[in-house]
Legacy VTK file of the C-alpha trace (Angstrom):
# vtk DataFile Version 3.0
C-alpha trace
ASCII
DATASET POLYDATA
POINTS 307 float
94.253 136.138 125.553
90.863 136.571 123.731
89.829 134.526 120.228
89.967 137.405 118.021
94.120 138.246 119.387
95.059 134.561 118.650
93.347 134.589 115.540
94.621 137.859 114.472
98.177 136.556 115.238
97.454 132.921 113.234
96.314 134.911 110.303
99.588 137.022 110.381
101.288 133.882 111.206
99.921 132.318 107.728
99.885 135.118 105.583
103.477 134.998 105.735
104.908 130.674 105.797
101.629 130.369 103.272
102.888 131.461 98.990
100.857 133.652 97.356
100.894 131.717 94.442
101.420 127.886 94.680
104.672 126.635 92.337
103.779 124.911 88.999
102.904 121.664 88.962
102.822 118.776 86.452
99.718 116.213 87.930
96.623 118.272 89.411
94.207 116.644 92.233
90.606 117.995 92.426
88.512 116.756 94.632
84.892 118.459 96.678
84.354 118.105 100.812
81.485 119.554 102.412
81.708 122.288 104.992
79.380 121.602 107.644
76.371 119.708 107.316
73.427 119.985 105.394
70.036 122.084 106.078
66.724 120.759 105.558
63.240 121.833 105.469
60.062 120.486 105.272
58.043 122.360 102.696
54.032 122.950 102.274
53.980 119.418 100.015
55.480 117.253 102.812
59.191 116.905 100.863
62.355 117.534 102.763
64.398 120.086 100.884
67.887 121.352 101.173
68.132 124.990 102.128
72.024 124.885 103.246
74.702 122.927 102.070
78.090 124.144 101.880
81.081 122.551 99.674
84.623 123.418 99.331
86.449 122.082 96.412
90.035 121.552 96.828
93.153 121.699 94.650
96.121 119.525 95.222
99.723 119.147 93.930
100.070 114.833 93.422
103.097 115.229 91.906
105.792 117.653 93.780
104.315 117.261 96.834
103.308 120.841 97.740
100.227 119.635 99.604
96.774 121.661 99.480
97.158 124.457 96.729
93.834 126.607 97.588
90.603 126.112 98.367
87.212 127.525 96.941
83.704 128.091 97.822
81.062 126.022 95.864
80.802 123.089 94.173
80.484 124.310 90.280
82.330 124.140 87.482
82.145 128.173 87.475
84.613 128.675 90.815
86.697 125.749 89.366
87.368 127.787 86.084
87.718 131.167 88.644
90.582 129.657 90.417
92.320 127.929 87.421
92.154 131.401 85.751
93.615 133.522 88.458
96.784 131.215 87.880
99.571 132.892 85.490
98.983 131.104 81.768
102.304 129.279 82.232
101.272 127.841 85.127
98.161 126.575 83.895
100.527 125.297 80.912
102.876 122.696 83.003
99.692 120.879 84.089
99.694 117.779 82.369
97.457 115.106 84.414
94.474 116.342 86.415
93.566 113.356 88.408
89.242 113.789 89.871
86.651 111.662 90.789
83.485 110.372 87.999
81.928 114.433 88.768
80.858 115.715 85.098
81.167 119.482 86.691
84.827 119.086 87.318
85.320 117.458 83.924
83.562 120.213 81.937
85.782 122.851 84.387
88.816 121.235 83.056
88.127 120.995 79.557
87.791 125.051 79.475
90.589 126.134 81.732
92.818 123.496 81.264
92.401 122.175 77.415
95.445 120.460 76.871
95.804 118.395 80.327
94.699 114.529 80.356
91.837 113.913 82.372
92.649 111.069 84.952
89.524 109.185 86.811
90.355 107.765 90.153
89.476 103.555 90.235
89.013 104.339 94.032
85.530 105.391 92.978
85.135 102.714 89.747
86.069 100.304 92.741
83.382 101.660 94.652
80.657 102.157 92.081
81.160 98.182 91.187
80.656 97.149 94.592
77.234 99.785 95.181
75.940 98.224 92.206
76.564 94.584 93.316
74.947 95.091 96.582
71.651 97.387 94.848
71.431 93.996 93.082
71.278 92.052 95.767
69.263 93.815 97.558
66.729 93.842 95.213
66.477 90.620 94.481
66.228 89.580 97.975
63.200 91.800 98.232
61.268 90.663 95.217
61.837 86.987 95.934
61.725 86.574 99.976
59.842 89.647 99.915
61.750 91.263 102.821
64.998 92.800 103.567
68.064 90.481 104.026
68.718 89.202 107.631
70.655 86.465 109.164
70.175 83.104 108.002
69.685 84.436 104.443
73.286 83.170 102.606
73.387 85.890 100.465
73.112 88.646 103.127
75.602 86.718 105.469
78.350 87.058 102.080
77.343 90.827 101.652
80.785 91.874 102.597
82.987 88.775 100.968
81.125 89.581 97.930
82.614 93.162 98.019
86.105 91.944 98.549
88.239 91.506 95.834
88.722 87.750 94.903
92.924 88.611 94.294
93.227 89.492 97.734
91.467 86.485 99.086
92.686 82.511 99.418
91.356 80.044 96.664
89.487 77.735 98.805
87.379 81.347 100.098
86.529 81.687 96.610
85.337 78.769 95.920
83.452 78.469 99.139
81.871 81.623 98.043
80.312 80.477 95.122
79.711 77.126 95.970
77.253 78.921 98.178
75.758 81.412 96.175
75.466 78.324 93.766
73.451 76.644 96.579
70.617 79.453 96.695
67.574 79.265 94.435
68.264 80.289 91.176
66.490 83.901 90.978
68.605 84.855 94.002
71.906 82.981 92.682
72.139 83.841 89.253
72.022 86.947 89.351
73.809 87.923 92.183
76.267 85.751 90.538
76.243 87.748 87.234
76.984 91.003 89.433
80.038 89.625 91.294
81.333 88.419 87.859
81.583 91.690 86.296
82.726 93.611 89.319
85.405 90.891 89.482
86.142 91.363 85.689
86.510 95.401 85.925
88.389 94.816 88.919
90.876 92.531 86.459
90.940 95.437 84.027
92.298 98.225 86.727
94.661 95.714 88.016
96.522 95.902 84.730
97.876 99.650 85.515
101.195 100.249 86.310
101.777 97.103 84.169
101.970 98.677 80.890
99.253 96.924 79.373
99.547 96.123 75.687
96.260 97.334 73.941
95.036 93.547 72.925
95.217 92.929 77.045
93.564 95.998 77.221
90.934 95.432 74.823
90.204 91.480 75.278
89.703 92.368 79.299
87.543 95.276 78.580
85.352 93.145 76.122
84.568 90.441 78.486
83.112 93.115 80.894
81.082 94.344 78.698
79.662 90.961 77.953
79.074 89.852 80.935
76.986 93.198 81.801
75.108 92.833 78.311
74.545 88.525 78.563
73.028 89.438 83.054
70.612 91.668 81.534
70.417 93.724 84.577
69.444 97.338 84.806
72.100 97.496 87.332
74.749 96.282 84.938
73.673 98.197 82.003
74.078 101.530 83.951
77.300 100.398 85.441
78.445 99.195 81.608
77.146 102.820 80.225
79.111 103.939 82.949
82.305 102.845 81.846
81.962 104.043 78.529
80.971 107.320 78.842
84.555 107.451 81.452
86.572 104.909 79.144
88.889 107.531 77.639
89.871 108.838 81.284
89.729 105.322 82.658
92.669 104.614 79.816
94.522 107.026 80.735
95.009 105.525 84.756
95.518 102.472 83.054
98.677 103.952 81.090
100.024 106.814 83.885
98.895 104.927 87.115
97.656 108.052 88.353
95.153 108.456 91.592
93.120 110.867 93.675
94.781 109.497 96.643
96.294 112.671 97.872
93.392 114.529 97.573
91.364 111.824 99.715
94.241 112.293 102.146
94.066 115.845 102.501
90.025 115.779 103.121
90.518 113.663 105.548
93.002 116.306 107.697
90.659 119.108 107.030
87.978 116.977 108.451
89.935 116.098 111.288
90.974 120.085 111.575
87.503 121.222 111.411
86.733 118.283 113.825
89.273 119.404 116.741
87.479 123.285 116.311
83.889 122.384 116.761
83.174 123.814 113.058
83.902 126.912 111.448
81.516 130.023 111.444
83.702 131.785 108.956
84.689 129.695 105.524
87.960 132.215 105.123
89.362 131.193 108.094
88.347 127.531 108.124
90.397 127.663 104.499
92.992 129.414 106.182
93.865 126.573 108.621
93.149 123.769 106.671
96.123 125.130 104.107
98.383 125.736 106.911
97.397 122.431 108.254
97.364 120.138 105.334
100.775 121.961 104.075
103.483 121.335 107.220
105.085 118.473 105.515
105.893 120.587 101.971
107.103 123.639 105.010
109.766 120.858 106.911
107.238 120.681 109.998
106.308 116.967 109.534
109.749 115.549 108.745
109.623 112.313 109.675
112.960 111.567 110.774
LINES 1 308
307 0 1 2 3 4 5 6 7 8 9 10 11 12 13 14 15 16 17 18 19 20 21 22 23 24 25 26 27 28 29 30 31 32 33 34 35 36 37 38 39 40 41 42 43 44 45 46 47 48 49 50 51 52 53 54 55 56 57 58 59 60 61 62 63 64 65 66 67 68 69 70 71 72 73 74 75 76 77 78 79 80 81 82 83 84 85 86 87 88 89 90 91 92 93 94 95 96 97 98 99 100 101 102 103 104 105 106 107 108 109 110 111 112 113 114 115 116 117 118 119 120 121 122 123 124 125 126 127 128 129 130 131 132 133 134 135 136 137 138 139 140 141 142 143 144 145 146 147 148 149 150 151 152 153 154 155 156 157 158 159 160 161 162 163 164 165 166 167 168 169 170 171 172 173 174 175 176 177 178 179 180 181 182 183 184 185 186 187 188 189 190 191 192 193 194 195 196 197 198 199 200 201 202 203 204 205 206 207 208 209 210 211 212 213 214 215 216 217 218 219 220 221 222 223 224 225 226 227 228 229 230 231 232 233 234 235 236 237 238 239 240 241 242 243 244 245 246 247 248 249 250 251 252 253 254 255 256 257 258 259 260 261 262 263 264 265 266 267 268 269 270 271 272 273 274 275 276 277 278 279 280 281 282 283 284 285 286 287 288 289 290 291 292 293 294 295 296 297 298 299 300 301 302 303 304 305 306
Protein backbone atom coordinates (compact mmCIF):
# COMPACT_ATOMS: atom_id res chain seq x y z
CA UNK A 1 0.00 0.00 0.00
CA UNK A 2 1.22 3.63 -0.57
CA UNK A 3 2.40 6.20 2.52
CA UNK A 4 -0.44 8.44 2.30
CA UNK A 5 -3.20 4.97 2.74
CA UNK A 6 -1.22 3.85 5.87
CA UNK A 7 -1.07 7.16 7.15
CA UNK A 8 -4.58 7.97 6.44
CA UNK A 9 -5.54 4.72 8.31
CA UNK A 10 -2.94 5.59 11.51
CA UNK A 11 -4.55 8.94 11.73
CA UNK A 12 -8.08 7.31 11.86
CA UNK A 13 -6.53 4.74 13.97
CA UNK A 14 -5.50 7.64 16.61
CA UNK A 15 -8.17 9.93 16.32
CA UNK A 16 -10.20 7.42 17.89
CA UNK A 17 -7.82 5.24 21.10
CA UNK A 18 -6.31 9.08 21.49
CA UNK A 19 -9.07 11.54 24.22
CA UNK A 20 -9.93 14.63 23.07
CA UNK A 21 -9.32 16.10 26.18
CA UNK A 22 -6.71 14.53 28.57
CA UNK A 23 -8.38 13.67 32.32
CA UNK A 24 -7.48 16.12 35.17
CA UNK A 25 -4.53 15.83 36.77
CA UNK A 26 -3.02 16.84 40.14
CA UNK A 27 1.18 17.15 39.33
CA UNK A 28 1.92 18.73 35.73
CA UNK A 29 5.38 17.91 33.77
CA UNK A 30 6.60 20.53 31.23
CA UNK A 31 9.40 20.03 29.59
CA UNK A 32 10.88 21.46 25.59
CA UNK A 33 12.61 18.83 22.84
CA UNK A 34 13.70 20.01 19.63
CA UNK A 35 12.24 18.82 16.37
CA UNK A 36 14.89 18.32 13.99
CA UNK A 37 18.04 20.01 14.02
CA UNK A 38 19.08 23.38 13.81
CA UNK A 39 19.74 25.72 10.58
CA UNK A 40 22.59 27.91 10.25
CA UNK A 41 23.87 30.57 8.11
CA UNK A 42 26.74 32.43 7.64
CA UNK A 43 25.85 36.08 7.30
CA UNK A 44 27.71 39.19 5.44
CA UNK A 45 29.76 39.83 9.05
CA UNK A 46 31.24 36.29 9.17
CA UNK A 47 28.72 35.10 12.32
CA UNK A 48 26.87 31.86 12.10
CA UNK A 49 23.21 32.52 12.71
CA UNK A 50 20.23 30.36 13.30
CA UNK A 51 17.63 30.54 10.58
CA UNK A 52 15.67 27.16 11.64
CA UNK A 53 15.19 25.67 14.79
CA UNK A 54 12.18 23.90 15.69
CA UNK A 55 10.95 23.02 19.44
CA UNK A 56 8.07 21.16 20.72
CA UNK A 57 7.16 21.62 24.27
CA UNK A 58 5.50 18.81 25.91
CA UNK A 59 2.90 18.31 28.65
CA UNK A 60 2.89 15.35 30.91
CA UNK A 61 0.64 13.77 33.59
CA UNK A 62 3.52 12.70 36.69
CA UNK A 63 0.97 11.87 38.80
CA UNK A 64 -1.95 9.45 37.30
CA UNK A 65 0.08 8.19 34.86
CA UNK A 66 -1.73 9.21 31.65
CA UNK A 67 1.54 9.61 29.78
CA UNK A 68 2.08 12.54 27.10
CA UNK A 69 -1.00 14.97 27.39
CA UNK A 70 -0.36 17.16 24.05
CA UNK A 71 2.18 18.62 22.39
CA UNK A 72 2.77 22.25 20.97
CA UNK A 73 4.71 24.11 18.49
CA UNK A 74 7.31 26.65 19.85
CA UNK A 75 9.20 27.19 22.63
CA UNK A 76 7.40 30.45 24.32
CA UNK A 77 5.64 31.14 27.09
CA UNK A 78 2.73 32.38 24.58
CA UNK A 79 1.79 28.56 23.17
CA UNK A 80 2.32 27.38 26.82
CA UNK A 81 -0.52 29.79 28.05
CA UNK A 82 -2.55 28.71 24.48
CA UNK A 83 -2.66 25.16 25.49
CA UNK A 84 -3.25 25.63 29.29
CA UNK A 85 -6.20 27.86 28.22
CA UNK A 86 -7.92 25.59 25.80
CA UNK A 87 -8.27 23.26 28.99
CA UNK A 88 -11.87 23.55 30.79
CA UNK A 89 -11.21 26.04 34.07
CA UNK A 90 -11.72 23.02 36.35
CA UNK A 91 -9.23 21.29 34.84
CA UNK A 92 -6.74 23.85 35.04
CA UNK A 93 -8.04 24.02 38.84
CA UNK A 94 -6.94 20.29 40.07
CA UNK A 95 -3.36 21.13 39.04
CA UNK A 96 -1.52 21.48 42.05
CA UNK A 97 2.40 20.79 41.31
CA UNK A 98 3.83 21.71 37.92
CA UNK A 99 7.16 20.09 38.00
CA UNK A 100 9.86 22.05 34.85
CA UNK A 101 13.27 22.53 34.37
CA UNK A 102 15.37 26.22 35.59
CA UNK A 103 13.49 27.83 31.93
CA UNK A 104 12.16 31.45 33.10
CA UNK A 105 9.60 31.18 29.91
CA UNK A 106 7.86 28.21 31.37
CA UNK A 107 7.84 29.80 34.81
CA UNK A 108 6.29 33.11 33.68
CA UNK A 109 3.66 30.66 31.45
CA UNK A 110 2.66 29.14 34.66
CA UNK A 111 2.29 31.97 36.81
CA UNK A 112 -0.56 33.37 34.26
CA UNK A 113 -2.44 30.25 33.36
CA UNK A 114 -1.94 28.37 36.26
CA UNK A 115 -1.77 30.97 39.41
CA UNK A 116 -2.47 28.86 42.17
CA UNK A 117 -0.19 25.64 41.29
CA UNK A 118 3.37 25.29 43.12
CA UNK A 119 6.12 25.60 40.88
CA UNK A 120 8.47 22.48 41.26
CA UNK A 121 12.28 22.73 39.78
CA UNK A 122 13.76 19.46 38.80
CA UNK A 123 17.46 18.82 40.90
CA UNK A 124 18.21 16.69 37.71
CA UNK A 125 19.23 20.02 36.22
CA UNK A 126 20.58 21.80 39.80
CA UNK A 127 22.64 18.42 39.69
CA UNK A 128 23.78 19.24 36.41
CA UNK A 129 24.35 22.97 36.60
CA UNK A 130 26.77 22.17 39.82
CA UNK A 131 28.78 19.84 37.97
CA UNK A 132 29.05 22.42 34.46
CA UNK A 133 30.17 24.92 36.79
CA UNK A 134 32.82 22.73 38.54
CA UNK A 135 34.32 21.65 35.35
CA UNK A 136 34.12 25.68 33.64
CA UNK A 137 36.30 26.12 36.76
CA UNK A 138 38.58 23.81 36.10
CA UNK A 139 38.98 24.38 32.95
CA UNK A 140 39.84 27.70 33.35
CA UNK A 141 42.20 27.49 35.67
CA UNK A 142 44.09 24.92 33.88
CA UNK A 143 44.34 27.36 31.02
CA UNK A 144 45.52 30.43 32.84
CA UNK A 145 48.12 28.54 34.84
CA UNK A 146 49.61 25.67 32.37
CA UNK A 147 48.44 27.81 29.72
CA UNK A 148 46.88 24.97 27.67
CA UNK A 149 43.98 22.72 27.70
CA UNK A 150 43.99 19.74 30.16
CA UNK A 151 45.54 16.44 28.84
CA UNK A 152 46.84 13.33 30.35
CA UNK A 153 49.32 13.53 32.93
CA UNK A 154 47.64 16.71 34.26
CA UNK A 155 45.90 15.26 37.84
CA UNK A 156 43.22 17.44 37.66
CA UNK A 157 42.06 16.52 34.11
CA UNK A 158 42.64 12.71 34.84
CA UNK A 159 39.79 13.35 38.09
CA UNK A 160 37.46 15.36 35.65
CA UNK A 161 34.86 12.71 35.93
CA UNK A 162 35.40 11.54 39.85
CA UNK A 163 35.08 15.11 40.55
CA UNK A 164 31.53 15.05 38.98
CA UNK A 165 30.48 12.04 40.93
CA UNK A 166 28.76 12.40 43.93
CA UNK A 167 31.02 11.70 47.03
CA UNK A 168 27.67 9.58 48.79
CA UNK A 169 27.78 7.23 46.12
CA UNK A 170 31.47 6.61 46.26
CA UNK A 171 33.79 4.48 48.98
CA UNK A 172 35.68 6.60 51.70
CA UNK A 173 39.12 5.71 50.85
CA UNK A 174 38.06 7.19 46.87
CA UNK A 175 37.35 10.28 48.60
CA UNK A 176 40.06 10.75 50.28
CA UNK A 177 42.31 9.66 47.50
CA UNK A 178 40.61 12.34 45.61
CA UNK A 179 41.60 15.10 47.54
CA UNK A 180 44.70 13.98 48.74
CA UNK A 181 45.45 14.56 45.10
CA UNK A 182 43.94 17.63 44.25
CA UNK A 183 45.76 18.65 47.58
CA UNK A 184 49.01 17.56 45.84
CA UNK A 185 48.66 20.12 42.80
CA UNK A 186 50.01 23.66 43.06
CA UNK A 187 47.93 25.76 44.90
CA UNK A 188 46.24 28.07 42.06
CA UNK A 189 45.09 24.82 40.42
CA UNK A 190 44.13 23.05 43.90
CA UNK A 191 42.40 25.52 45.75
CA UNK A 192 40.18 26.39 43.75
CA UNK A 193 39.15 23.50 42.09
CA UNK A 194 38.83 22.42 45.58
CA UNK A 195 36.44 25.30 46.55
CA UNK A 196 34.17 24.17 43.45
CA UNK A 197 33.87 20.47 44.42
CA UNK A 198 33.04 21.68 47.99
CA UNK A 199 30.01 23.51 47.16
CA UNK A 200 28.72 21.17 44.51
CA UNK A 201 29.18 18.54 47.24
CA UNK A 202 27.33 20.83 49.79
CA UNK A 203 24.16 21.54 47.35
CA UNK A 204 24.29 18.04 46.57
CA UNK A 205 23.81 17.49 50.68
CA UNK A 206 20.93 19.94 50.56
CA UNK A 207 18.77 17.93 47.69
CA UNK A 208 19.58 14.78 49.41
CA UNK A 209 17.40 15.89 52.30
CA UNK A 210 14.00 15.48 50.12
CA UNK A 211 11.77 12.90 50.71
CA UNK A 212 13.18 13.14 54.28
CA UNK A 213 10.98 15.74 55.58
CA UNK A 214 13.51 18.11 56.44
CA UNK A 215 12.91 20.26 59.49
CA UNK A 216 13.51 23.99 58.44
CA UNK A 217 16.79 24.46 60.86
CA UNK A 218 18.29 21.30 58.59
CA UNK A 219 17.04 23.11 55.88
CA UNK A 220 18.39 26.37 56.64
CA UNK A 221 21.91 25.44 58.40
CA UNK A 222 22.66 23.21 54.99
CA UNK A 223 21.59 25.95 52.74
CA UNK A 224 23.83 28.52 54.68
CA UNK A 225 26.98 26.64 54.40
CA UNK A 226 26.53 26.66 50.55
CA UNK A 227 26.23 29.88 50.35
CA UNK A 228 29.41 30.40 52.26
CA UNK A 229 31.41 28.40 50.69
CA UNK A 230 30.41 30.10 47.17
CA UNK A 231 30.86 33.68 48.86
CA UNK A 232 34.49 32.69 51.05
CA UNK A 233 35.96 30.81 46.85
CA UNK A 234 35.34 34.08 45.43
CA UNK A 235 34.76 32.65 42.09
CA UNK A 236 32.71 34.13 39.33
CA UNK A 237 31.69 30.66 38.74
CA UNK A 238 30.33 30.24 42.24
CA UNK A 239 28.74 33.53 42.54
CA UNK A 240 26.54 32.82 39.42
CA UNK A 241 25.85 29.34 40.55
CA UNK A 242 25.00 30.93 44.32
CA UNK A 243 22.69 33.75 42.47
CA UNK A 244 21.42 30.86 40.87
CA UNK A 245 20.01 29.22 43.68
CA UNK A 246 18.40 32.09 44.99
CA UNK A 247 16.64 33.43 42.36
CA UNK A 248 15.09 29.27 42.16
CA UNK A 249 15.14 28.85 46.11
CA UNK A 250 11.36 29.09 46.56
CA UNK A 251 10.80 26.26 43.79
CA UNK A 252 13.89 24.43 44.95
CA UNK A 253 11.86 24.27 48.56
CA UNK A 254 9.19 23.07 47.32
CA UNK A 255 11.13 19.53 45.79
CA UNK A 256 12.64 19.54 48.99
CA UNK A 257 9.08 19.23 50.80
CA UNK A 258 6.90 17.18 47.82
CA UNK A 259 9.88 15.15 46.32
CA UNK A 260 8.64 15.97 43.07
CA UNK A 261 10.75 15.47 39.57
CA UNK A 262 10.75 16.03 35.83
CA UNK A 263 11.59 12.48 35.44
CA UNK A 264 8.64 11.50 33.38
CA UNK A 265 8.93 14.14 31.16
CA UNK A 266 12.77 13.23 30.48
CA UNK A 267 11.35 9.77 29.87
CA UNK A 268 8.90 10.61 27.41
CA UNK A 269 11.56 12.83 25.24
CA UNK A 270 13.52 10.23 25.14
CA UNK A 271 10.64 7.82 23.23
CA UNK A 272 9.77 10.61 20.93
CA UNK A 273 13.38 10.80 20.09
CA UNK A 274 13.64 7.28 19.61
CA UNK A 275 10.11 7.49 17.48
CA UNK A 276 11.31 10.22 15.35
CA UNK A 277 14.64 8.23 15.19
CA UNK A 278 13.08 4.83 13.72
CA UNK A 279 11.14 7.38 10.86
CA UNK A 280 14.11 9.19 9.51
CA UNK A 281 12.45 12.64 10.77
CA UNK A 282 9.24 14.14 10.29
CA UNK A 283 8.36 16.58 7.35
CA UNK A 284 5.04 17.36 8.90
CA UNK A 285 5.05 18.52 12.87
CA UNK A 286 1.08 17.34 13.06
CA UNK A 287 1.82 14.05 12.34
CA UNK A 288 5.18 13.69 14.09
CA UNK A 289 2.84 14.90 17.31
CA UNK A 290 0.43 12.50 16.30
CA UNK A 291 2.70 9.44 16.79
CA UNK A 292 4.69 10.50 19.46
CA UNK A 293 1.16 10.70 21.65
CA UNK A 294 0.12 7.41 20.44
CA UNK A 295 3.56 6.21 21.11
CA UNK A 296 4.48 7.64 24.41
CA UNK A 297 0.71 6.77 25.66
CA UNK A 298 0.41 2.61 25.17
CA UNK A 299 1.11 1.95 28.74
CA UNK A 300 -1.94 4.48 30.16
CA UNK A 301 -4.11 2.40 26.85
CA UNK A 302 -3.11 -1.46 28.46
CA UNK A 303 -0.60 -1.99 25.40
CA UNK A 304 2.61 -2.08 27.54
CA UNK A 305 1.37 -4.19 30.45
CA UNK A 306 4.13 -5.65 31.73
CA UNK A 307 2.97 -8.83 32.94
Amino acid sequence: MSWPIVAAAFTDHATAVLPEQPDPVTVLGIDEIRRGRPHWVLDKEGQWQTTIDRWHVGFCDLSAGQGLLGQVEGRNAQVVIDWLHARPATWRAQVRYVAIDMCTIFKSAIRTALPDAQLVVDHFHLVQLANQTLTEIRRRVTVQIRGRRGRKGNREWELRNRLTRSAARMRAEHVDELVDDLSALPATIAVPILAAWNAKEDLLDLLATARTHPNREHVAALLHQFYSRCANADLPELERLAGTVETWWPEILTFLHTGITNAGSEGTNRVIKTVARDAYGFRNPINQRLRTRCATTRRARGHLNPT
